[in-house]
C-alpha positions as CSV (number, residue, x, y, z in Angstrom):
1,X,23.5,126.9,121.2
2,X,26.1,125.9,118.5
3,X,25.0,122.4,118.0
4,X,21.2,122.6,118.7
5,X,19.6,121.7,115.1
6,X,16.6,124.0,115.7
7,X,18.8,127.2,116.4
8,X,20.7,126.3,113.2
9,X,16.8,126.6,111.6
10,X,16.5,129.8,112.9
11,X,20.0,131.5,112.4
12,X,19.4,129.9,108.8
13,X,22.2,127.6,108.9
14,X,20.2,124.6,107.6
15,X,17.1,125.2,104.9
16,X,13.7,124.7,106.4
17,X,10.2,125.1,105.3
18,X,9.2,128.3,106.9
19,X,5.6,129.1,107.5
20,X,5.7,131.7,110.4
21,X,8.1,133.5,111.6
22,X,8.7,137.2,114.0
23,X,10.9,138.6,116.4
24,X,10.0,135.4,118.8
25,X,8.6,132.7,117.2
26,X,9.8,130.8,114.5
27,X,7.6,127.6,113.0
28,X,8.8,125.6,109.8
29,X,6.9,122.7,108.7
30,X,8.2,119.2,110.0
31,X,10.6,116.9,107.4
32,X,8.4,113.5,108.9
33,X,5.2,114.6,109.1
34,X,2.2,112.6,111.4
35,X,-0.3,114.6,109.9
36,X,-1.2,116.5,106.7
37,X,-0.3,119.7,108.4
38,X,2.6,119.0,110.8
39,X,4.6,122.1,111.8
40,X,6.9,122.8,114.5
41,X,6.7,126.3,116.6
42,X,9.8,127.1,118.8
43,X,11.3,130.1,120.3
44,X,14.0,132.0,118.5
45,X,15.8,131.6,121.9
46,X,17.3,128.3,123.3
47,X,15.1,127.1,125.9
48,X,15.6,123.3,126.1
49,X,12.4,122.5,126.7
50,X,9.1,123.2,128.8
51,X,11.0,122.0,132.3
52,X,14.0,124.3,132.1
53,X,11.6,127.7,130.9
54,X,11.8,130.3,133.3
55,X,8.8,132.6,134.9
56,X,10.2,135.8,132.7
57,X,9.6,133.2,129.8
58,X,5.7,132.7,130.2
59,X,5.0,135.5,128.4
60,X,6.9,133.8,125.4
61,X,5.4,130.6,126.1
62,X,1.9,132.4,126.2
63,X,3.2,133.8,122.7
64,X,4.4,130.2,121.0
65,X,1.0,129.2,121.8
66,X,-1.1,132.3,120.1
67,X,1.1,131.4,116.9
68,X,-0.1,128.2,117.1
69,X,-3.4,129.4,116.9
70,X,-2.6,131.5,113.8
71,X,-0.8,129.3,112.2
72,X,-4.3,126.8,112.5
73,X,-6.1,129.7,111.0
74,X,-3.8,130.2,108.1
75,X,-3.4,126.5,107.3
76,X,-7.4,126.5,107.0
77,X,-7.3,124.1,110.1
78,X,-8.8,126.0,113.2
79,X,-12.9,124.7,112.0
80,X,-12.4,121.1,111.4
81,X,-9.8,121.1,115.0
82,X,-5.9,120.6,115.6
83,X,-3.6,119.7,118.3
84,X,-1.1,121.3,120.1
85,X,1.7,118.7,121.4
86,X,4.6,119.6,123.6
87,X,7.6,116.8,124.3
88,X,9.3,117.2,127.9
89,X,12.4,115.1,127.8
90,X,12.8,111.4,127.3
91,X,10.0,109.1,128.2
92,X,7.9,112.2,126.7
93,X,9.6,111.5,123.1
94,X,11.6,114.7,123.1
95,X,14.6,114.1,120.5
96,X,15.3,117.6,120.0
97,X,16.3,119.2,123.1
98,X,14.9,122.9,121.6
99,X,11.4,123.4,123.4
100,X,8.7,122.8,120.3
101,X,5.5,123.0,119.9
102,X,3.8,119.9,117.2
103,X,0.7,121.6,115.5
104,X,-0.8,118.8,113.9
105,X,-4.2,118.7,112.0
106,X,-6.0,118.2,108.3
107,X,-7.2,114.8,109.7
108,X,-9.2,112.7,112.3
109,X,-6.6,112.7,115.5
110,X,-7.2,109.5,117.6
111,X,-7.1,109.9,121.4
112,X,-5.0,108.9,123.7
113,X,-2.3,110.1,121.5
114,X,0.6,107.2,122.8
């Protein structure tokens, strides 16, 4: 999508704070952060978000969600606990129509979230 911010991330159009990236994930750390460790997973392809993936996509979605996992590990996260937050369209908060996971941890996380 020419005008979606997050595949301009990924074609490296616009400078982002990578931390993880492989042939189909890409996370970057996000520019307002709600946690100490805020970072944003999507897929290198443009799904919009969670409501338009297809069934040939759940093995990506399966995917996003492991590098989640390793991305906790490597940010020294996974012990003390994170969350996993996923926007699906406007009353959810989506702003960004580019499916995205938040991995958010480093601190206490209050529930419910909003």
């Amino acid at each position: 999508m020419a005008e979606c911010l997050f595949c301009k991330f990924v074609q490296r159009e616009i400078p982002t704070q990578v931390v993880y990236e492989d042939e189909h994930a890409f996370a970057f750390r996000d520019i307002n952060p709600q946690a100490p460790v805020h970072i944003l997973v999507i897929p290198r392809v443009h799904v919009a978000n969670l409501a338009e993936a297809t069934p040939e996509q759940s093995a990506l979605l399966g995917h996003l969600l492991w590098v989640c996992a390793e991305i906790a590990r490597k940010e020294g996260i996974e012990s003390s606990g994170y969350r996993v937050v996923l926007n699906t369209n406007r009353d959810a908060g989506q702003s960004v129509y580019h499916l995205h996971f938040h991995l958010l941890g480093g601190r206490h996380l209050t529930w419910p979230p909003g």
